[in-house]
KOLNUKE-183379 format. One record per residue (C-alpha): residue number from 1; residue in one letter; chain; x, y, z. Coordinates in Angstrom, 3 decimals. Example, Ala and Ser with C-alpha at 12.3 -4.5 7.8 and 13.67 -1.06 7.14 Angstrom:
BEGIN
1;A;A;12.300;-4.500;7.800;
2;S;A;13.670;-1.060;7.140;
//
This chain:
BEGIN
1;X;A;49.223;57.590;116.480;
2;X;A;48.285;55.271;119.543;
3;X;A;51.327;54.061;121.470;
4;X;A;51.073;50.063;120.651;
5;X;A;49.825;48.476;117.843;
6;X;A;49.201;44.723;118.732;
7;X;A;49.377;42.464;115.605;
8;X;A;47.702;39.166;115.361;
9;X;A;47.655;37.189;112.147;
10;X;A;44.966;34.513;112.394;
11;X;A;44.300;31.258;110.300;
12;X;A;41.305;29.005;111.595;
13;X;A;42.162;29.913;115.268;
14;X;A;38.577;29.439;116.293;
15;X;A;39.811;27.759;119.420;
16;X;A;42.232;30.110;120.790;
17;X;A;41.227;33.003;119.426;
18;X;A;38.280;34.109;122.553;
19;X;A;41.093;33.756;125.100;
20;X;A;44.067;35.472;123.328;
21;X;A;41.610;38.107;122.322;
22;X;A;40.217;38.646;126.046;
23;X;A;43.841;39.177;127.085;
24;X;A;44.281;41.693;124.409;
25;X;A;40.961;44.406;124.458;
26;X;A;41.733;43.807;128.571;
27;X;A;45.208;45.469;128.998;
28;X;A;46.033;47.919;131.481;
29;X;A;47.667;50.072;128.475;
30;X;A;44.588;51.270;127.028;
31;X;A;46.818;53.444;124.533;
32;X;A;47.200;50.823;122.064;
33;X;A;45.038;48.985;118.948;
34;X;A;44.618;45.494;117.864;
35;X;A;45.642;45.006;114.388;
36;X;A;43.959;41.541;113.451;
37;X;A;44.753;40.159;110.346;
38;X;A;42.458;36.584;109.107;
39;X;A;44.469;34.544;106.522;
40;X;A;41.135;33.246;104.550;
41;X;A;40.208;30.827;107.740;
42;X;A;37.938;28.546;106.981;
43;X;A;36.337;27.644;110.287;
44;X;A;34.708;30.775;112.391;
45;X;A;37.883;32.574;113.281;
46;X;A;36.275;35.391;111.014;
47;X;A;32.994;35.950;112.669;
48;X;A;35.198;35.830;116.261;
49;X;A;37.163;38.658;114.990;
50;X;A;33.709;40.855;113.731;
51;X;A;32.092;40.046;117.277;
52;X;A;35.283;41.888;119.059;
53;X;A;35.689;44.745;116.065;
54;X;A;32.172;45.604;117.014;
55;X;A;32.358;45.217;120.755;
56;X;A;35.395;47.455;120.592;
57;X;A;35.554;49.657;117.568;
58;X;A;37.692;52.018;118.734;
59;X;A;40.336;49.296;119.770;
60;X;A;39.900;46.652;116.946;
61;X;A;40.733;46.914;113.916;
62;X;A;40.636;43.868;111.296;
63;X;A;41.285;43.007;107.965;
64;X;A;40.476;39.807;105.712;
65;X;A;42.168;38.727;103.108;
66;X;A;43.190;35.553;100.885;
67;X;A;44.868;32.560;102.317;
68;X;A;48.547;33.384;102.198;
69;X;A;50.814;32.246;104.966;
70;X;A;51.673;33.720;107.984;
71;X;A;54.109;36.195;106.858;
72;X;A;51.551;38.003;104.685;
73;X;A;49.481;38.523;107.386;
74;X;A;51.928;40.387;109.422;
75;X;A;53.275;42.238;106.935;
76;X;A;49.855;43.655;106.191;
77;X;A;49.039;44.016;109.822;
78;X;A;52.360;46.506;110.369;
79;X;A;51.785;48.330;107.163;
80;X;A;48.125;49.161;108.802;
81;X;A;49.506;49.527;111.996;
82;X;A;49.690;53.322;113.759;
83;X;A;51.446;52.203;117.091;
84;X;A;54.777;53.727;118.181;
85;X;A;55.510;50.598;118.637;
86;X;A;54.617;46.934;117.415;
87;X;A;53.850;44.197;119.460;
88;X;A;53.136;40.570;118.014;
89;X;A;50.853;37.786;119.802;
90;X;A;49.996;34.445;117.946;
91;X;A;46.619;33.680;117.785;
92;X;A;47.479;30.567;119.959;
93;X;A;48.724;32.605;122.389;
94;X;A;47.541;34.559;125.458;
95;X;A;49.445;37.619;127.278;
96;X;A;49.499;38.849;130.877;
97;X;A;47.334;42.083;130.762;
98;X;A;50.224;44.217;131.724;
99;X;A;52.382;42.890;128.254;
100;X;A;51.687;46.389;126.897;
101;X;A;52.337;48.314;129.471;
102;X;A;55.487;46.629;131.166;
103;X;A;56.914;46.833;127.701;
104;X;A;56.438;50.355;126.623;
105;X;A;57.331;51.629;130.139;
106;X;A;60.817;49.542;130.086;
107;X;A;61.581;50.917;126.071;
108;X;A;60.979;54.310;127.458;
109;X;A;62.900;53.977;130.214;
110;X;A;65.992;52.476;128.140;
111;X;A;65.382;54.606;125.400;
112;X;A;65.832;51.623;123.179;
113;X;A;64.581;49.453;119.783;
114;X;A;63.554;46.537;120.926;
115;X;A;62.743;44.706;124.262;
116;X;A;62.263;41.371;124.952;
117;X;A;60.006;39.711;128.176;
118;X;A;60.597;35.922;129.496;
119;X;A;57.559;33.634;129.064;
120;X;A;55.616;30.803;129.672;
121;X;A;55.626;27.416;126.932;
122;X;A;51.984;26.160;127.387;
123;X;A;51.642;22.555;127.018;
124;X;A;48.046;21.459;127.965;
125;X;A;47.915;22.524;131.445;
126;X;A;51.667;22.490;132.173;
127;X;A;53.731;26.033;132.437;
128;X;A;57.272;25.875;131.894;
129;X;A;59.128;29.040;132.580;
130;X;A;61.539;30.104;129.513;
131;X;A;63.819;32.718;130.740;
132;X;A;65.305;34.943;127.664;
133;X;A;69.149;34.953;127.673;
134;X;A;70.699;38.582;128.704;
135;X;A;72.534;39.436;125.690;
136;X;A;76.435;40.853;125.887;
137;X;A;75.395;43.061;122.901;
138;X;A;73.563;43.121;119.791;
139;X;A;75.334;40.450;117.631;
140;X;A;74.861;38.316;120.377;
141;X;A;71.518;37.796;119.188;
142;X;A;73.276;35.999;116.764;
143;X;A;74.113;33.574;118.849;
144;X;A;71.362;32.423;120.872;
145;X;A;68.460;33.258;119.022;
146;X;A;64.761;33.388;119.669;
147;X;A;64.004;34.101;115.856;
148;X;A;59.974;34.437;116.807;
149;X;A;57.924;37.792;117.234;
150;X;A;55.702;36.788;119.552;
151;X;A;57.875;37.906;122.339;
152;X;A;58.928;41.639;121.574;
153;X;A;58.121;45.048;121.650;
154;X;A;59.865;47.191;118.626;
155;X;A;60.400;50.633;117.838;
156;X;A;57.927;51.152;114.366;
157;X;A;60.192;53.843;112.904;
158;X;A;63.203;51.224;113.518;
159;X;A;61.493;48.735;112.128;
160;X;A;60.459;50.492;108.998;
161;X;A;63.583;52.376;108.264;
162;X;A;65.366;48.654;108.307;
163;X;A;63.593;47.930;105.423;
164;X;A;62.716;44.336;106.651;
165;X;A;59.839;42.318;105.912;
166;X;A;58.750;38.351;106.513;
167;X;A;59.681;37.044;103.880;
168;X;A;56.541;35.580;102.169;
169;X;A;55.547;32.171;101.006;
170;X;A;58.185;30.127;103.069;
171;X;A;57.795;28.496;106.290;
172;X;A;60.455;29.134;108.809;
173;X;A;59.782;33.437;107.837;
174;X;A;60.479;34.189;111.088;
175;X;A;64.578;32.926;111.180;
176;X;A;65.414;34.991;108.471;
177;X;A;62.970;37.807;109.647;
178;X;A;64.972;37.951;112.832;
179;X;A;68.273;37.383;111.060;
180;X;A;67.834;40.531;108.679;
181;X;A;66.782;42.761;111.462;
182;X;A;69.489;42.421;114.226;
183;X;A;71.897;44.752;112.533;
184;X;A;69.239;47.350;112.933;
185;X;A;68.853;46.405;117.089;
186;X;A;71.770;48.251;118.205;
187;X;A;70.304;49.254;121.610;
188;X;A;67.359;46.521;123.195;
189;X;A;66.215;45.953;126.648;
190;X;A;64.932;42.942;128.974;
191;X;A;62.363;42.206;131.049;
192;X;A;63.166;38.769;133.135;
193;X;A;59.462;38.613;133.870;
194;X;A;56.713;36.194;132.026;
195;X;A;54.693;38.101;130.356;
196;X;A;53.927;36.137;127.041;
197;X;A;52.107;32.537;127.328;
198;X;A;52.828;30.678;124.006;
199;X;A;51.368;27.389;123.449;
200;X;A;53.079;24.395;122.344;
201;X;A;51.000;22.404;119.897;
202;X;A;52.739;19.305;119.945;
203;X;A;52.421;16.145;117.413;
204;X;A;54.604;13.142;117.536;
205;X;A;54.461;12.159;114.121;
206;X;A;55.398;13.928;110.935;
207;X;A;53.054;14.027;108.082;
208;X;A;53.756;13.565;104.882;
209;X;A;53.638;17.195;104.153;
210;X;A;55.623;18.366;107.050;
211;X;A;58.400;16.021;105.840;
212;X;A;58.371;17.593;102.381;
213;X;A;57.906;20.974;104.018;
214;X;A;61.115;20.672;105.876;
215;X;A;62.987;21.541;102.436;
216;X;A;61.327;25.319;103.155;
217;X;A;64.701;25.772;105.723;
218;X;A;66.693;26.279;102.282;
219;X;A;65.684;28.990;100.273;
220;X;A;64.853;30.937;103.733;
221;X;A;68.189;30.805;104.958;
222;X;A;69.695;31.801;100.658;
223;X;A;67.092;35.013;101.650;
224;X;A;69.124;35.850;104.852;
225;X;A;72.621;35.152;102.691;
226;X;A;71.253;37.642;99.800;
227;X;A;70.115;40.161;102.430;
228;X;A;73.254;40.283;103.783;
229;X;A;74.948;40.555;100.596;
230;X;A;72.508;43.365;98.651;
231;X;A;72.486;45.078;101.520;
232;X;A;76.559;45.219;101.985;
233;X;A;76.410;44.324;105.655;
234;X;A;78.130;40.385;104.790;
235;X;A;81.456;41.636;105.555;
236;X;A;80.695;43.602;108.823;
237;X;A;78.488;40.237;110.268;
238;X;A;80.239;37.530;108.289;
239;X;A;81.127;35.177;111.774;
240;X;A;77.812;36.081;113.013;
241;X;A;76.447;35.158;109.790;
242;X;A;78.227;31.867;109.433;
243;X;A;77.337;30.819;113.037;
244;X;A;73.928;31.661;112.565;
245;X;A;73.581;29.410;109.674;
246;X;A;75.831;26.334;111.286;
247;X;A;73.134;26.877;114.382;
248;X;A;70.159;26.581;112.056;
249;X;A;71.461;24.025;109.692;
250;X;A;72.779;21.629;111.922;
251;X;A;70.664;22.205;115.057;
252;X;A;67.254;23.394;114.627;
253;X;A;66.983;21.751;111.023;
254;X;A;69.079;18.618;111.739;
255;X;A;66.708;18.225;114.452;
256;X;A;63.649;18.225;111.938;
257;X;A;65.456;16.468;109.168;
258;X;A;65.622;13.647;112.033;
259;X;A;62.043;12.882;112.377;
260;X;A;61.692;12.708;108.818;
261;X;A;60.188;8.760;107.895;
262;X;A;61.072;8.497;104.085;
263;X;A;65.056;7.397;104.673;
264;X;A;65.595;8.971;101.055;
265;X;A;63.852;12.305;101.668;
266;X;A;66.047;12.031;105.111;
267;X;A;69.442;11.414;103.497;
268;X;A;68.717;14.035;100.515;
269;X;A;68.074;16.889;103.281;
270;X;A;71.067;16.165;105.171;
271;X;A;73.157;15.866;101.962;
272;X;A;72.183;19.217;101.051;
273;X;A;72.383;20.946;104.287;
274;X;A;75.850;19.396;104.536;
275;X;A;77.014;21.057;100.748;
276;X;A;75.088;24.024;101.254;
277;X;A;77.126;24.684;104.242;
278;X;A;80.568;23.508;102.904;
279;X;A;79.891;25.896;99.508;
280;X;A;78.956;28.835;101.663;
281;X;A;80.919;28.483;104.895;
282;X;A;84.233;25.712;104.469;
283;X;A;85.565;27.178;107.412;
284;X;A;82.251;27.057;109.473;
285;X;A;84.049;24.424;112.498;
286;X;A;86.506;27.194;113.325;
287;X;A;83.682;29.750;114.108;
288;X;A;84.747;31.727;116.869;
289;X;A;81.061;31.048;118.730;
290;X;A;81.615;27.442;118.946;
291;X;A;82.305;26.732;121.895;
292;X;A;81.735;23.518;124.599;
293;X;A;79.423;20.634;123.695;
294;X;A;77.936;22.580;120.603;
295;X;A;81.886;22.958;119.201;
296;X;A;82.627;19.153;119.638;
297;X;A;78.961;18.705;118.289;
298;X;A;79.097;20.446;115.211;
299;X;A;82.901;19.298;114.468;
300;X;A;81.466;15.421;114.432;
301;X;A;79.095;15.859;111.858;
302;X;A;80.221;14.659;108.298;
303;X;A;78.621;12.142;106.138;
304;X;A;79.344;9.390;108.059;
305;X;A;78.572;10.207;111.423;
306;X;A;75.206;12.488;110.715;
307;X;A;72.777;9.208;110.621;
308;X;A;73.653;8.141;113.489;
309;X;A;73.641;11.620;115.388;
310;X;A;70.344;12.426;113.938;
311;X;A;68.993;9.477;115.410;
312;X;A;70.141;10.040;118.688;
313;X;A;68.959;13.431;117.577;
314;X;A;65.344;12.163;116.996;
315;X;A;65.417;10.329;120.335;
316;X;A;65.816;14.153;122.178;
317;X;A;64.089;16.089;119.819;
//
């Protein structure tokens, strides 16, 4: 067993991939591995990952297989991995060469799960400091969520014992990854430093596909409503639960929905976002977490008013 096991997934990242790697096979940790996984690129992101395997065999490990999404990837990756613990870098991303390190040495130290470090968004040359929100307590993650991986350091035999997995061929894995695992985070630590540069790939207009993909936000969050439910945790976490979703729905998806072009695509994804949420959660404007301008926010939303907040939406977004 090494102490970290790094995992990467990697789909035609030939452009990234020298620089996130670099930070990687270069951390002051040297107790850790590189679990690599390439999603069936189709560019050279496979022949990048065989030039560092052989430069450092005893460091990085990697395994090909079929295209199959993101959450395949990582899901293989951990099931290969041997760390203590699992860290996860995109293959966008880059990482301060004391991630590792800084990470391990504050879990220790706590004697916790999970910890979480601040970081940089990367937007061509610009850094913008994100500073992660100090939680009260575990269901606070709830609340504010940072649903992506890329960011923390967890405990392998935590991790495994939840009996979580990214969910596989969705987009959006990672909300309902996160969602399903907080119950299991009962102790976590912070690290208010940036240690984590994650690059923001931006692009102004929505494809085609992107618009159609948008639908993926619905079966992802019915996974994190059945996990809840099979797993006999829903009544424990049911006003976590319920915020969760209201955040999701009418926030981060709203948001999307907003940018969508084709006005009947647009008022179909609303429409059901707006039942799905009144069939699951009637009561969901007298959450207890809704509070300030997201409480007035969410109680103005009905059929009627969402066009026009989703274009004011689209103008912020």
């Amino acid at each position: 067993m090494v102490k970290v096991s790094v995992i990467v997934p990697v789909y035609n990242a030939e452009k990234y991939l020298h620089k996130c790697l670099d930070s990687l096979v270069n951390q002051t940790l040297e107790d850790i591995e590189i679990v690599l996984v390439n999603d069936g690129s189709t560019d050279n992101s496979g022949s990048i990952l065989k030039e560092y395997q052989d430069r450092f065999p005893n460091k990085v490990k990697v395994f090909n297989k079929e295209n199959g999404g993101q959450a395949t990837a990582r899901n293989l990756a951990i099931e290969k991995a041997n760390g203590e613990y699992l860290a996860f870098v995109d293959s966008d991303d880059y990482a301060d060469t004391s991630l590792c390190e800084k990470m391990v040495k504050k879990a220790e130290e706590m004697g916790v799960d999970m910890v979480v470090c601040d970081h940089y968004e990367v937007r061509g040359d610009k850094l913008e400091y994100k500073r992660f929100k100090d939680y009260l307590n575990y269901r606070d993650m709830f609340v504010d969520a940072l649903v992506s991986p890329w960011n923390k350091l967890i405990r392998k035999s935590t991790y495994v014992n939840s009996g979580v997995i990214f969910p596989e061929g969705y987009i959006y894995e990672d909300t309902a990854w996160f969602a399903n695992l907080i119950p299991h985070l009962k102790n976590f630590a912070v690290i208010h430093e940036a240690l984590l540069f994650h690059a923001i790939n931006e692009n102004s207009t929505m494809t085609k596909k992107q618009e159609e993909r948008t639908a993926n936000i619905f079966p992802v969050m019915e996974y994190v409503w059945q996990y809840f439910h099979d797993s006999g945790l829903y009544e424990e976490y049911k006003t976590e639960v319920e915020y969760f979703f209201t955040r999701i729905m009418f926030m981060s998806s709203l948001q999307r929905i907003s940018k969508v072009k084709n006005r009947k695509l647009k008022k179909s994804l609303f429409n059901k976002t707006y039942s799905l949420m009144k069939e699951r959660f009637p009561n969901y404007k007298k959450n207890k977490y809704l509070k300030g301008a997201r409480k007035i926010y969410i109680k103005l939303i009905n059929s009627v008013t969402a066009p026009i907040l989703m274009f004011f939406i689209s103008l912020t977004g």
